[in-house]
N, C-alpha and C positions, 0 to 999 in steps of 0.2 A: 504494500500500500504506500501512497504517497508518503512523506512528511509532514506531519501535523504541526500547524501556526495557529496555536490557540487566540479566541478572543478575547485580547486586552481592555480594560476598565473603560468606560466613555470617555470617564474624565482625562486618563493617559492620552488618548486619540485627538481629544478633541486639546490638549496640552501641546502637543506634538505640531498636530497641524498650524497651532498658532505660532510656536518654536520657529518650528523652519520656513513658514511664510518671513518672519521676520528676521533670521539667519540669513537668508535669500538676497532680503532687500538691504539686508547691512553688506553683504558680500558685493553686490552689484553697486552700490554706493561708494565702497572701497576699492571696487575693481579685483575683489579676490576670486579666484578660482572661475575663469571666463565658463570651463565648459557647463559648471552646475548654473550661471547665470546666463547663458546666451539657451540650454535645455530649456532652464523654466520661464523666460519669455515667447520661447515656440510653445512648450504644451505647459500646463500642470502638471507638473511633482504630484506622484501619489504614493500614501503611503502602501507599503505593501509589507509583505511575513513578518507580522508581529512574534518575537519572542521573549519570554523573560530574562531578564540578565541576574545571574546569582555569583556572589561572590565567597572567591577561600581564603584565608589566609594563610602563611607558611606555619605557623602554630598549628592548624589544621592537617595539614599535608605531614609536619612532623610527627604529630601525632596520631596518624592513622584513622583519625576519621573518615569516614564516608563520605561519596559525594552528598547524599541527602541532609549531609549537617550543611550542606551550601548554602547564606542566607540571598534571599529575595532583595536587591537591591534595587531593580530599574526594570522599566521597558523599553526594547528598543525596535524601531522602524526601519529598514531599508526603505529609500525614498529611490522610485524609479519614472524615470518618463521615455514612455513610445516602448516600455519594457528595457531601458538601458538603467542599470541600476550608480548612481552618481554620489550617495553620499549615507551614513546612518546618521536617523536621530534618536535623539534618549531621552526617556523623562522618568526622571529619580521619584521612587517611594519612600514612605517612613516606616517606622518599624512592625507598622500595624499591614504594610502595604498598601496603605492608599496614595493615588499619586499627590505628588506636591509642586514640582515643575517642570519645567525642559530645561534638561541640564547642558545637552551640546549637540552642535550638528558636525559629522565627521565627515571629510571626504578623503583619507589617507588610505592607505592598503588593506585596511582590514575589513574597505567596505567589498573590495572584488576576492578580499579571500574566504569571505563568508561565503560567496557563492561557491566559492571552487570550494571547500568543505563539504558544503550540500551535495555539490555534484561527485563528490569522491564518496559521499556516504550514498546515494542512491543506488551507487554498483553494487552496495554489498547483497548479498540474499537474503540474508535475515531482516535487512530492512526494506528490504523487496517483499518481505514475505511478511514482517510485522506489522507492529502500530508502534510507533514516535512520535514524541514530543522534540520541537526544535528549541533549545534553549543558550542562551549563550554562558559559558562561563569562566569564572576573570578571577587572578589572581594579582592583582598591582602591586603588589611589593617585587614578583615577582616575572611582570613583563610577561604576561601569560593569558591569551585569549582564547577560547576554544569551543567551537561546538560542541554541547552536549546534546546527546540523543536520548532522550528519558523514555526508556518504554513505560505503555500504557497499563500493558500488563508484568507480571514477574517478571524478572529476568535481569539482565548487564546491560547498564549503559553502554553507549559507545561515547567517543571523547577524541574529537578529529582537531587538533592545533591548527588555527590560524596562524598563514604569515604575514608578517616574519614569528619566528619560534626561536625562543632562548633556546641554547646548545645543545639542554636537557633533552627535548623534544625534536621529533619530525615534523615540521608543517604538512598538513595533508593525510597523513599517516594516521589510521584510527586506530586506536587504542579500547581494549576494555578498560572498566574501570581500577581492574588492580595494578592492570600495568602500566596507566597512567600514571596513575598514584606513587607507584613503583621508582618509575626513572623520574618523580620531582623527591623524591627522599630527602636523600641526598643535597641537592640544592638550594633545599626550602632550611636545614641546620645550618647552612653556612651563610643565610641570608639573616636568621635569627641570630646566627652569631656576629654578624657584623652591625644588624644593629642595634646590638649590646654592646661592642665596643665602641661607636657613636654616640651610646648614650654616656659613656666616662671620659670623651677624648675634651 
């Protein structure tokens, strides 16, 4: 079955759509980024595969937790026109997950490597043959963005790294959830341990 892009809160949508209408007109004002400005003066930007964005942190990763300790931090938007996808927007929730507001509109590499992610997870069979959830998920301390695939039902996520990918990781490459987990070990103690010695320097 396809990849499932569940539907996000109104308020997130309707946060979003105001977000990057006026992202748009601040870019086009400043002359930043021609092609997402000269795009959305031919058509409208729409948004499209809403997914939620949850976050880990290296304390987590060191500690062997599960993806499902991931907290719910955002929704985020691929913005496309005529189907050419140009930029992601986000709009950050609070702890309760309601939204609060548009926090940014991207148009750097992780908006064309999210496609290529989808399209490298659609080859496999078991997600050919399942049900998924498309979710994105982010480790910031640790430079780490990544598709998650949440099945609907039992079973292992998958976990496909966006590029670019710290060292740790394959961009592209999916991963079950243990051996995601796995090869950020490692990386995520020597992130906690540096900043801990940040915090005495």
């Amino acid at each position: 079955m396809p990849i499932e892009f569940p539907q996000p809160p109104e308020q997130a949508r309707a946060l979003a759509e105001g977000g990057v209408s006026a992202a748009i007109d601040s870019a086009r004002e400043h002359r930043i980024s021609p092609r997402l400005t000269t795009a959305a003066a031919d058509r409208s930007p729409a948004l499209s595969r809403p997914h939620a964005t949850y976050n880990l942190t290296p304390h987590d990763i060191a500690e062997r937790r599960p993806l499902a300790a991931a907290r719910l931090t955002a929704w985020r938007f691929l913005i496309a026109s005529a189907g050419e996808p140009l930029a992601a927007g986000e709009v950050d929730l609070d702890g309760a997950g309601h939204p609060i507001s548009f926090a940014s509109l991207n148009i750097g590499p992780f908006v064309g490597s999210t496609l290529s992610a989808l399209e490298t997870a659609e080859k496999m069979p078991e997600v050919a043959n399942g049900r998924y959830e498309a979710r994105l998920l982010r480790i910031p301390e640790m430079y780490v963005m990544a598709l998650w695939l949440k099945p609907r039902n039992a079973g292992d996520g998958i976990v496909v790294p966006l590029n670019p990918a710290p060292p740790a990781l394959l961009a592209r490459h999916a991963y079950d959830e243990a051996g995601f987990l796995a090869a950020l070990a490692a990386p995520a103690r020597e992130c906690i341990a540096m900043a801990e010695r940040l915090k005495h320097e």
